[in-house]
C-alpha positions in Angstrom: 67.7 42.1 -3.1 70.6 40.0 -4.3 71.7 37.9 -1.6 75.3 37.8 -0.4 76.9 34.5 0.6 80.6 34.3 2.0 81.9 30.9 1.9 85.3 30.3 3.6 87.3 27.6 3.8 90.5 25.7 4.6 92.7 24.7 1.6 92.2 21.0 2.9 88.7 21.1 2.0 88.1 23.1 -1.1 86.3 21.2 -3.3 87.1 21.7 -7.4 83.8 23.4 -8.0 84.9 25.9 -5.5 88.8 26.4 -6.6 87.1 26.7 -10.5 84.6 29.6 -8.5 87.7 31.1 -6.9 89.8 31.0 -10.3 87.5 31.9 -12.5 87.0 35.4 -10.4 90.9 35.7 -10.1 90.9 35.3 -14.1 88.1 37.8 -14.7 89.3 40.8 -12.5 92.9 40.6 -13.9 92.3 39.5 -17.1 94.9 37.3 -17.4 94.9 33.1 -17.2 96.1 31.8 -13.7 99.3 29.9 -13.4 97.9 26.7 -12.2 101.1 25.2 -10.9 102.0 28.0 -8.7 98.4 28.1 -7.8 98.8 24.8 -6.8 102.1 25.1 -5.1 100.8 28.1 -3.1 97.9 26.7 -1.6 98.0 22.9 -1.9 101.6 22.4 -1.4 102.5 24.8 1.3 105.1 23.8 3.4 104.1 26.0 6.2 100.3 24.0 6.5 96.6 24.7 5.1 95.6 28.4 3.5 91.9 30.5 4.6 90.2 30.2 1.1 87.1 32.9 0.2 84.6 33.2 -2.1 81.9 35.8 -2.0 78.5 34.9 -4.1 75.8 37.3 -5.3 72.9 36.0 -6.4 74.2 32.6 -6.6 77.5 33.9 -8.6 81.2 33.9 -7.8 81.5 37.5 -7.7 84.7 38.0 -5.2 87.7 36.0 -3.6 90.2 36.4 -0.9 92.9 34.2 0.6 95.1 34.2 3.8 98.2 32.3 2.5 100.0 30.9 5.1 102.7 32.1 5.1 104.6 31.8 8.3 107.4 34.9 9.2 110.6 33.3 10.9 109.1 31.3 13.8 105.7 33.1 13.9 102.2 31.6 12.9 101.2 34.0 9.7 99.0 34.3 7.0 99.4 37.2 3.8 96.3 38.5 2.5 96.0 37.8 -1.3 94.2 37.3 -3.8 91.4 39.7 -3.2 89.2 40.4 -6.0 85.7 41.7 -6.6 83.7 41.4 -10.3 83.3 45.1 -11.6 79.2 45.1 -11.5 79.4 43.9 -7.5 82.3 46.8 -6.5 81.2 49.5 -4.2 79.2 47.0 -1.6 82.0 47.2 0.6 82.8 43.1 -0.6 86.5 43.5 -0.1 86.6 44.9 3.2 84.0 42.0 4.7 86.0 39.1 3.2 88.8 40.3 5.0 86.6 41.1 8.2 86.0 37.3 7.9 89.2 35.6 7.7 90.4 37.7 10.4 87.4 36.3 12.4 88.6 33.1 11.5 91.8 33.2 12.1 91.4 35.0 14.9 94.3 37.3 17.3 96.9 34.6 18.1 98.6 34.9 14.2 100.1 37.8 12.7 98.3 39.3 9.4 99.9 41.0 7.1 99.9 42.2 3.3 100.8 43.9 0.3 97.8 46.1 -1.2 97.9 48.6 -3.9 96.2 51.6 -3.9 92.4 50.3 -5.0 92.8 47.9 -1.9 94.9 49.5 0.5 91.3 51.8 2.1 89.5 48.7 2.7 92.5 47.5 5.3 92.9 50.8 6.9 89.3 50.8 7.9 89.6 47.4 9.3 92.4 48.9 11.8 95.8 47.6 9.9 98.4 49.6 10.1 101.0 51.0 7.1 104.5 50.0 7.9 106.7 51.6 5.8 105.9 53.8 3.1 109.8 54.9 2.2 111.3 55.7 -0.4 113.6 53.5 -2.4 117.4 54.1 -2.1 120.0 53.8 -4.9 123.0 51.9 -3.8 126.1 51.8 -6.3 127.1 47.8 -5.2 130.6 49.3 -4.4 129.6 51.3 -1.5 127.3 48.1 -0.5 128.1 47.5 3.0 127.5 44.3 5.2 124.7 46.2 7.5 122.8 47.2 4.6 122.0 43.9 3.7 118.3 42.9 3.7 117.1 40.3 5.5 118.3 37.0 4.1 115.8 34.4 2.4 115.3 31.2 3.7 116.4 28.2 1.8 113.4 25.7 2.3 111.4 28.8 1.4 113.2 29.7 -1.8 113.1 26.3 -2.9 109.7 25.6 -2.4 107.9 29.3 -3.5 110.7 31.5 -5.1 112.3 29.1 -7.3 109.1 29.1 -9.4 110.4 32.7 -10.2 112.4 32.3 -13.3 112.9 36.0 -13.3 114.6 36.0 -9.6 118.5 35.6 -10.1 121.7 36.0 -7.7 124.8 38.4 -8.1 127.9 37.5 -5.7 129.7 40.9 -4.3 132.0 41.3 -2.1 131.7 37.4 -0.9 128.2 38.4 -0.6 125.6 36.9 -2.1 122.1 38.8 -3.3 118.7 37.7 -4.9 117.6 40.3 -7.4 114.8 41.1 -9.7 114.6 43.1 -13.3 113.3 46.9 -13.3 112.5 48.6 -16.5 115.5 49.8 -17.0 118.1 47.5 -18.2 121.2 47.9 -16.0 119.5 48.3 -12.6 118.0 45.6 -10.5 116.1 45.1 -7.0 117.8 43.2 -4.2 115.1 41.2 -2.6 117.4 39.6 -0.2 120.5 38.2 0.8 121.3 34.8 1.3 124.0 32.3 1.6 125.8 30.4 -0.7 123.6 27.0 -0.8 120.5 29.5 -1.7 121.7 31.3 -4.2 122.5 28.0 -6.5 118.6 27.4 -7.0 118.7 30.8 -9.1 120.9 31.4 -12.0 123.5 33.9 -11.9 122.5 37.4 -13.2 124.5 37.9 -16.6 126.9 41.0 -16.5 127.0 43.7 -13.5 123.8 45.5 -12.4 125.1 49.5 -12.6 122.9 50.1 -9.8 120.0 48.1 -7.1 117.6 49.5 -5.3 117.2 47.9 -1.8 114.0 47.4 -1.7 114.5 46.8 2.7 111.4 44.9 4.5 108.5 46.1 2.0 107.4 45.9 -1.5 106.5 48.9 -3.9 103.2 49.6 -4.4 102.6 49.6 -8.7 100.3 52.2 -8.2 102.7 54.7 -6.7 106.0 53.7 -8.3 108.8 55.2 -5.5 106.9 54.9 -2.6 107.0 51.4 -0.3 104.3 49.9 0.8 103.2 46.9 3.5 100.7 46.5 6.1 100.8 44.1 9.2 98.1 43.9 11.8 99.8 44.6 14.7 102.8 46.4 12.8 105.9 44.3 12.4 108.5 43.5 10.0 108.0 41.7 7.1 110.9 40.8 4.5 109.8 41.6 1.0 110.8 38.2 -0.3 107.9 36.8 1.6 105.4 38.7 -0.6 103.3 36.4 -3.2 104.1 39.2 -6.1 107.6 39.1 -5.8 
């Protein structure tokens, strides 16, 4: 039988044969090379404090990684769940579900947990008792019917200049001496509002060329790429989490 190792640790004490383990699995299961400076950013340079790390080995081998980025909500001690991935010949061993099982051991009931799964992930939370938020449609807003109360929940700027600024697709529209972050869609003319914010914010970000037609406010969650429509988020014990704190964004 092929033994199962689950080694967790603090971002503080990774050691580089461990982040290469952690990497290399990321790499693998999404085919795609990590971006080491927001790697780097995320867990080594948090401004919020250290990040759980996991690596699952089978039979000796990095076959499987989760994280709980801290990433703290408003006042409140929190960590998103990211980063999980299992190597396609160790799927079906229920690996993704007991990483999880272990940070929140970890990190215990004092935090708040929370985190943005697609659909291949989202069963292995729901058995481990999280709860979906929000799965809402989006709404179409034409930006001159945009009123004040509609606004999501604005970024923070220590937070934007830190984590979001490393998204050189994230850019600001002013309206209506408002101001907005907002993201691309696939179609040309409309963009996602992520969040308001104030002035000082919105002049990390450069300013979106010509007038979205339409945004969708996207509100507290995130939408879930395998069910394009639908919003999706899960928290622990169920509370709000503004989409511009999710790592994907």
């Amino acid at each position: 039988m092929n033994e199962v190792v689950f080694d967790c640790r603090w971002s503080g004490e990774v050691t580089p044969d461990f982040v290469g383990d952690f990497i290399s699995v990321l790499e693998c299961v999404w085919g795609e090379n990590i971006d080491l400076d927001s790697f780097r950013s995320r867990y080594f340079h948090n401004i919020y404090g250290p990040s759980l790390m996991i690596v699952t080995y089978v039979a000796g081998y990095p076959s499987g990684t989760q994280a709980f980025w801290r990433n703290d909500i408003g006042r409140r001690l929190a960590y998103q769940a990211d980063d999980g991935a299992v190597l396609e010949a160790s799927r079906g061993k229920g690996l993704l579900r007991r990483m999880i099982q272990k940070g929140m051991e970890v990190l215990g009931n004092d935090v708040m947990l929370y985190s943005f799964p697609n659909s291949k992930s989202k069963p292995s939370f729901l058995k481990l008792g999280w709860d979906v938020i929000s799965t809402h449609p989006v709404r179409l807003l034409m930006f001159n019917r945009f009123f004040p109360q509609q606004c999501p929940q604005e970024a923070e700027y220590v937070y934007a200049k830190w984590f979001l600024r490393s998204r050189k697709h994230i850019s600001y529209v002013k309206r209506n001496g408002y101001y907005f972050l907002v993201i691309p869609t696939s179609r040309r003319y409309v963009r996602y509002i992520i969040s308001s914010c104030d002035e000082k914010t919105a002049m990390l970000f450069e300013k979106q060329k010509g007038w979205p037609l339409l945004v969708y406010n996207k509100q507290s969650n995130t939408i879930d790429a395998e069910k394009k429509g639908n919003i999706v988020v899960m928290g622990h014990r169920g509370e709000f989490i503004p989409v511009w704190k999710c790592d994907a964004i």
